[in-house]
N, C-alpha and C positions, 0 to 999 in steps of 0.2 A: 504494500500500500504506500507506504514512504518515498518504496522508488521509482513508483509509478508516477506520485506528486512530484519529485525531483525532477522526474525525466519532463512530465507536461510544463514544469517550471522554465525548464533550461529551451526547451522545443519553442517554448511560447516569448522567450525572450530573445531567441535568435529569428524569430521569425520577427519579430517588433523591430528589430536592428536593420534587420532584410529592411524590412518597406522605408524604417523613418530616415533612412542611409539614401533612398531613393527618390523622396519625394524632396530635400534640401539638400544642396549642397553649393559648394565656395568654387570661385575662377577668379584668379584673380583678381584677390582681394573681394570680389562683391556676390554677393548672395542669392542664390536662386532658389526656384522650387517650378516643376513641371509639372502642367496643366496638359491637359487634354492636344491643346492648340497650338504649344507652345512654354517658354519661358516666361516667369515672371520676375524681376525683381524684388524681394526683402529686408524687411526691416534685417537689422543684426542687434543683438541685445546690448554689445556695446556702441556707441558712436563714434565707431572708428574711421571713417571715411574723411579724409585731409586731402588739400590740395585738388588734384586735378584725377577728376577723375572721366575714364571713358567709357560707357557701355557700348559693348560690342553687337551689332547686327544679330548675332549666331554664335552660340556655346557648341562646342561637342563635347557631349558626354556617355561616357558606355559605349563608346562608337558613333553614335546617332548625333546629328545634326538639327540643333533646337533653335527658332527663330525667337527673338527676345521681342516677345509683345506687350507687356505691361511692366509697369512701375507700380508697386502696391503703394497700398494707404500707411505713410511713415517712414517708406523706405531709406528716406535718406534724413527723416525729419533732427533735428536739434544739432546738425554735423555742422556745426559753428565753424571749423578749420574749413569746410568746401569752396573752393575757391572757383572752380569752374566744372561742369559736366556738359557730356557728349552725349547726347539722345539720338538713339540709330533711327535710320527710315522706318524700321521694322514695329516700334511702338503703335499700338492703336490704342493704347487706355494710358492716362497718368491720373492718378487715383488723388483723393483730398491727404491733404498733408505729406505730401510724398515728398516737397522741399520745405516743411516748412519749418521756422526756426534757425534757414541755413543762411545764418547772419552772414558770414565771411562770404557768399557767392555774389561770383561778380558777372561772370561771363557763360550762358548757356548756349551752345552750339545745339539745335536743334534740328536736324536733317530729315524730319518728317514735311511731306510736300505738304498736305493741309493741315491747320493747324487743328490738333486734338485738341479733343470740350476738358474742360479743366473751370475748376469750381473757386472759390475765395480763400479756399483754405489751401490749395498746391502749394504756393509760392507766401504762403502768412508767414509775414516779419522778415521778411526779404526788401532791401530797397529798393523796389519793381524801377522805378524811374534813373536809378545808378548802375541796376543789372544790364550789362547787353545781349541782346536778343540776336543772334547770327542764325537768319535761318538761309532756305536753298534760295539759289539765283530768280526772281520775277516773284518772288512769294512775298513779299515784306507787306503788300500793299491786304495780303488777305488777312496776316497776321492782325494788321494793324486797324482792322476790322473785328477781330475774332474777341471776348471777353475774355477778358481779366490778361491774356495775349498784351494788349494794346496798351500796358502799361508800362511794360518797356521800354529803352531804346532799343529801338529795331533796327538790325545792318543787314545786306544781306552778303552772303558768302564772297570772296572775294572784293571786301572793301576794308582797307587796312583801319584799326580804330585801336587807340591807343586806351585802353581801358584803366588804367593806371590814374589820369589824370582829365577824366571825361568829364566836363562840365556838363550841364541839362542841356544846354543848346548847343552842345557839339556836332562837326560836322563832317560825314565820312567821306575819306578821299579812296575811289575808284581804282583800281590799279589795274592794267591789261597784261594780257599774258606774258608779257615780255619784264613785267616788274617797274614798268616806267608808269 
């Protein structure tokens, strides 16, 4: 009887390791867990996320090939050191409070073509009007349409902008491929 609890004990905790080993895991510093669809992005219990960070298009894991579609709700919330992040094409959801609190962020490169619906809370306590908004080439103008988007400064890809010392009424110089 004992060993049979022992054995259902040990069965039932390597099976619990199996799945929760499966459904989260780390790349690169940042946090996943696989959906049905795809990737999400995750909170991490500490707030460890400093500096620059990039989310990638696509994780592989186990072999398989996972397109990163959402940013959960907090994922990056209270990460005070974030100085900048990368949001791949690949996003179709950025969840409430998924930046919020990330005082230190200055610059989001955002490479989704239209702009994702996003609520008051994503981006709460962030200097929306000091953060710059770099999205893709001809988009700035739908951004800058889009709610709670439009409170950025908005640049779009390929225009040099010196984010260090950007006044509210700064103004972005154009660059062509040649770097002139």
């Amino acid at each position: 009887m004992k060993l049979r609890l022992i054995l259902c004990c040990v069965l039932g905790l390597l099976f619990w390791s199996m799945t929760s080993c499966d459904s989260g895991f780390k790349r690169d510093g940042i946090r996943y867990t696989i959906q049905a669809d795809g990737l999400v992005v995750m909170p991490t219990q500490v707030k460890e996320y400093v500096g620059d960070i990039k989310i990638p298009d696509s994780v592989v894991y186990h072999g398989k090939k996972y397109a990163v579609l959402k940013i959960s709700t907090g994922a990056f919330e209270n990460c005070k050191l974030l100085k900048s992040v990368v949001i791949p094409a690949t996003v179709k959801e950025i969840s409430s409070n998924a930046f919020a609190q990330c005082l230190g962020l200055q610059v989001i490169h955002c490479r989704v073509e239209a702009p994702v619906a996003i609520d008051s809370t994503t981006f709460e306590g962030v200097s929306l009007n000091k953060c710059v908004l770099s999205v893709p080439l001809q988009m700035a103008k739908s951004y800058a349409n889009a709610p709670y988007w439009n409170q950025f400064s908005i640049y779009e890809e390929g225009e040099v902008v010196d984010h260090t010392t950007l006044p509210a009424t700064a103004v972005a110089i154009k660059v062509d491929d040649h770097g002139e």
